[in-house]
C-alpha positions in Angstrom: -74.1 28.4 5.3 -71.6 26.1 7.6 -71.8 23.8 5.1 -70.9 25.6 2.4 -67.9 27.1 4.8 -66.5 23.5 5.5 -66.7 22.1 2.3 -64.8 25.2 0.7 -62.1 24.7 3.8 -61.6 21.4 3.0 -61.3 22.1 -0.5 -58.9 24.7 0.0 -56.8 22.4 2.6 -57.1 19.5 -0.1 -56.1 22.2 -2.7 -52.8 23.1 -0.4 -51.6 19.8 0.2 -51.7 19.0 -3.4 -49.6 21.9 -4.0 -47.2 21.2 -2.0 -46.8 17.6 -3.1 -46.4 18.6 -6.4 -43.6 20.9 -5.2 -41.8 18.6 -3.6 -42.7 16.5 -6.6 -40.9 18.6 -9.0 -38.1 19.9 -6.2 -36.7 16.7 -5.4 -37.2 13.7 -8.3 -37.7 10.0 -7.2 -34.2 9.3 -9.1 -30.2 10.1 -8.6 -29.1 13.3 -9.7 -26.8 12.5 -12.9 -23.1 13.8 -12.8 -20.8 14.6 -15.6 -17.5 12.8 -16.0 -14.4 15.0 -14.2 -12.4 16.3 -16.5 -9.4 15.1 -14.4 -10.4 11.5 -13.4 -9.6 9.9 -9.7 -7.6 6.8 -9.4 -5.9 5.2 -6.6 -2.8 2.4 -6.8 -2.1 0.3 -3.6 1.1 -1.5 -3.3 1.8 -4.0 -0.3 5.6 -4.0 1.1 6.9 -7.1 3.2 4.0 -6.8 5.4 3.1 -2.8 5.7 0.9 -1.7 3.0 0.6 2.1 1.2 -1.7 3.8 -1.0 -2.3 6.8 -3.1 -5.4 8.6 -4.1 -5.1 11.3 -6.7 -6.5 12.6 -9.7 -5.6 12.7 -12.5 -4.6 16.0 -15.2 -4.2 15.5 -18.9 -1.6 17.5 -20.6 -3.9 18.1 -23.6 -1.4 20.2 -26.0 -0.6 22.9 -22.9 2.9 23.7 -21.5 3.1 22.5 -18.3 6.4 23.2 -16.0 7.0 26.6 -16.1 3.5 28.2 -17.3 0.7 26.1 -16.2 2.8 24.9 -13.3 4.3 28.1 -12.4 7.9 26.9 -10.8 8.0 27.1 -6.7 5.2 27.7 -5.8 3.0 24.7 -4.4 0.9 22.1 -6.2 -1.2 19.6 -5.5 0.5 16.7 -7.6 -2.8 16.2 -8.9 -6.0 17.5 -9.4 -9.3 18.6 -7.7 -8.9 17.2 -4.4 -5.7 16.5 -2.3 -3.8 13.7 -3.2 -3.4 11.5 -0.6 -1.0 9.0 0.6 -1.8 6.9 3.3 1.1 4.1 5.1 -0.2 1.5 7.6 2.6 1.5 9.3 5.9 4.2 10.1 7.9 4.6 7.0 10.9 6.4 6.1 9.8 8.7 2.4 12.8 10.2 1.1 14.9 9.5 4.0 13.1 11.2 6.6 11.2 9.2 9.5 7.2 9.3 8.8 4.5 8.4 11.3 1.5 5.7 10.3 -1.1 7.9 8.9 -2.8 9.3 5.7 -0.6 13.0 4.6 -1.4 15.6 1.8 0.9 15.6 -1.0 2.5 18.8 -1.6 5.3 19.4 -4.5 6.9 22.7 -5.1 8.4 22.1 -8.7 11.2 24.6 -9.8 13.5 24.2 -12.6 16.3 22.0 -11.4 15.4 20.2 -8.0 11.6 19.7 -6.6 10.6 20.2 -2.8 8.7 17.7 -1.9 6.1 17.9 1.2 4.0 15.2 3.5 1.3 17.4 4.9 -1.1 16.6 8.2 -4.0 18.6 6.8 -6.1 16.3 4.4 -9.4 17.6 4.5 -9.1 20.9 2.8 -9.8 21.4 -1.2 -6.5 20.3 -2.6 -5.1 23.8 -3.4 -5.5 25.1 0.2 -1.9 24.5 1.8 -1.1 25.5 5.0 2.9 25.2 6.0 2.2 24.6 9.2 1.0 21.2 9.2 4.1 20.1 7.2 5.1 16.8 8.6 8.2 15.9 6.3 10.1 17.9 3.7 12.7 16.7 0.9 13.8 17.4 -2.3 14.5 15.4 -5.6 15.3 16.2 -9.2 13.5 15.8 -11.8 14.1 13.3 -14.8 12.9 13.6 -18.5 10.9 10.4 -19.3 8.6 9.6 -21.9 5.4 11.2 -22.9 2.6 10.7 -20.7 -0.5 12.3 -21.3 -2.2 12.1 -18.2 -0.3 12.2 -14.7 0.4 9.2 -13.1 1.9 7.8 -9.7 3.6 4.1 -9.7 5.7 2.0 -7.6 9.0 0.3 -8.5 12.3 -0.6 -7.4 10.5 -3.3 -5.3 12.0 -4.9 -2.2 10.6 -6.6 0.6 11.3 -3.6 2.6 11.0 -0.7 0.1 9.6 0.6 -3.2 10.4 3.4 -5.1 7.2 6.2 -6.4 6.9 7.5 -9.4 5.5 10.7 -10.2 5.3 11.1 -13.8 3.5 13.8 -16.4 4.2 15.5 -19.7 8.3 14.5 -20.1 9.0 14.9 -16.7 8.8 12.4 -13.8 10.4 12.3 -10.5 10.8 9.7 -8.3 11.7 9.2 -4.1 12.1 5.7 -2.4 9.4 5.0 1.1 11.0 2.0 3.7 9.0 -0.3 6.3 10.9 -1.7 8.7 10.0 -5.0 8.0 12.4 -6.6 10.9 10.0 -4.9 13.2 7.4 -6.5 11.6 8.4 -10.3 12.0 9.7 -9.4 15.2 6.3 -9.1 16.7 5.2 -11.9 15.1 3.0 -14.0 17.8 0.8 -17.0 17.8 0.9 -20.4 16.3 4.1 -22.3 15.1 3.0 -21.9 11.5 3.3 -18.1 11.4 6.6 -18.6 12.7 7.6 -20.5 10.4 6.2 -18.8 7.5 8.4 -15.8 8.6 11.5 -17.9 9.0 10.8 -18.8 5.3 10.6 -15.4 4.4 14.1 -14.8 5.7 15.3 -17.6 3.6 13.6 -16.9 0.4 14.7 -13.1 0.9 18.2 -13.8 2.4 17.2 -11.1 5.1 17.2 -11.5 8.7 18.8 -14.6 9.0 20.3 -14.8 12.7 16.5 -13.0 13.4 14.9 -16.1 11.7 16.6 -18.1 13.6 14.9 -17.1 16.8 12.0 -17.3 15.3 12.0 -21.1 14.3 13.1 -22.0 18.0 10.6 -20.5 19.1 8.2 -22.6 16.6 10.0 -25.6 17.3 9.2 -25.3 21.2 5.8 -24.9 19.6 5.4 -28.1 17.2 8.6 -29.9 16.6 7.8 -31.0 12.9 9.7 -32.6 9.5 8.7 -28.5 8.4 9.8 -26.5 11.0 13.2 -28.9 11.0 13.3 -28.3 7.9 13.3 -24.0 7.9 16.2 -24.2 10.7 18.2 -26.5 8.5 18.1 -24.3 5.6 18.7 -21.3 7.8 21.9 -23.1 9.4 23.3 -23.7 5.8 22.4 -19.7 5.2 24.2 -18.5 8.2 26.9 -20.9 7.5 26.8 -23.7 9.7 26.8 -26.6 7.2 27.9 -29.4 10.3 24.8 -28.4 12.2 22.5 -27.6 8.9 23.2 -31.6 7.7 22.4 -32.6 11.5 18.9 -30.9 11.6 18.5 -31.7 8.1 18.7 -35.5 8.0 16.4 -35.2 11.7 14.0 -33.6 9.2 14.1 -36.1 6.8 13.9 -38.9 8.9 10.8 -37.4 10.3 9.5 -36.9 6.9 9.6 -40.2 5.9 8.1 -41.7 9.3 5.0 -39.7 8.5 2.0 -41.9 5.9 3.4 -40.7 2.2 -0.3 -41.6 1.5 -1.8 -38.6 3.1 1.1 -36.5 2.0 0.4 -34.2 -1.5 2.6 -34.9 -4.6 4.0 -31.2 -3.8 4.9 -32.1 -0.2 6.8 -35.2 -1.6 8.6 -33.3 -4.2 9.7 -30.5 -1.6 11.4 -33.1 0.8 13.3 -35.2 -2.0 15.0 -31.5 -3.4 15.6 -31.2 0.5 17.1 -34.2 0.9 19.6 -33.2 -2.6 20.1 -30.2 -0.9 20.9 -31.6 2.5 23.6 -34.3 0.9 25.0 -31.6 -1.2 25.8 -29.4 2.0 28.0 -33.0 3.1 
């Protein structure tokens, strides 16, 4: 009689664990849940500005034969400038966006279209579903006006106007697009530039090739020159002399360089290196 009371408990025991792996079998499969394509796709663009960097995450609507200002848009009230989630901007350094002062960070992009002129809005709140805007977190507020462009069927955001400080954005959908410039203070940049002669220099070139900064960059290759007096870094200060207009000094440094250059084994030196310092030295006669 115990027998035949243990072996029907383990049978029923056996019997309940299989039931509940076959549950779980069924409740949770050994394989990714598929997901259907989003009818408004996510993109992101990243542009890189002297030496601050910003980014936008959005999604993106397609026109697909409706009106859109006006009636699926309705005019002032908010919008996401996008779809589904927020869209996102996010600036690795401060930056001025349509003029106004902007802290480092990653801000909800709010737009309230109207007819004539758009309000547009950096927001601090970013973790909300994209049509839940709260005014209270607004960290910058502008307008612009609104341009008629060509067709684009689905929404886009791009960067032009480039500079080595600034860039213009692009919002464009439908006909419409609208457009406000973002700044990096670059200067601030370079001017905290630390560490080895090269990065100095490097900077110093930037100033040349950019004709910005050029009484800056000449700090800057002193102080590389105190670091590693060389036929390059003699070479930057020239060119920078000439730029700031100091020709008398600019031939000085210059034929130092060269001099330098040509002390130095040609045989180690690259075919590139060689061709730089003989346009130098045209430059540096051409500035007698």
């Amino acid at each position: 009689m115990r027998r035949g009371l243990f072996t029907a408990a383990v049978v029923l025991t056996l019997g309940l664990i299989a039931s509940e792996a076959a549950a779980q079998m069924f409740q949770t499969p050994p394989f990714p849940q598929l997901r259907a394509p989003r009818p408004s796709p996510g993109a992101r663009v990243t542009q890189i500005i002297g030496l601050s960097e910003v980014s936008i995450f959005y999604h993106r609507p397609g026109v697909k034969g409706r009106e859109i200002w006006g009636k699926l848009l309705p005019y002032d009230q908010a919008w996401r400038a996008g779809a589904n989630e927020p869209t996102l901007f996010t600036f690795s350094d401060p930056v001025r966006v349509g003029g106004k002062q902007l802290a480092a960070g990653t801000y909800r992009l709010v737009i309230f279209p109207g007819e004539k002129e758009w309000t547009v809005i950096f927001n601090s709140e970013v973790k909300n579903w994209g049509t839940m805007y709260d005014a209270k977190y607004d960290s910058v507020k502008f307008t612009v006006v609104p341009q008629q462009g060509p067709q684009e069927e689905w929404l886009s955001y791009s960067f032009t106007d480039l500079t080595p400080t600034s860039a213009t954005v692009t919002l464009a959908w439908e006909k419409v697009k609208a457009s406000f410039k973002i700044e990096f203070n670059t200067l601030a940049k370079l001017q905290a530039s630390v560490g080895t002669w090269q990065v100095l220099n490097q900077a110093a070139r930037f100033a040349i090739d950019n004709d910005l900064y050029i009484n800056e960059a000449l700090g800057w290759i002193d102080r590389a020159i105190g670091m590693e007096k060389n036929a390059n870094t003699l070479r930057t200060k020239a060119e920078l002399l000439a730029k700031a207009g100091k020709k008398q000094e600019a031939v000085s440094v210059g034929e130092e360089a060269i001099k330098m250059f040509k002390a130095m084994d040609q045989s180690r030196m690259s075919q590139m290196q060689k061709d730089l310092f003989t346009a130098f030295e045209k430059m540096v006669a051409g500035w007698k």
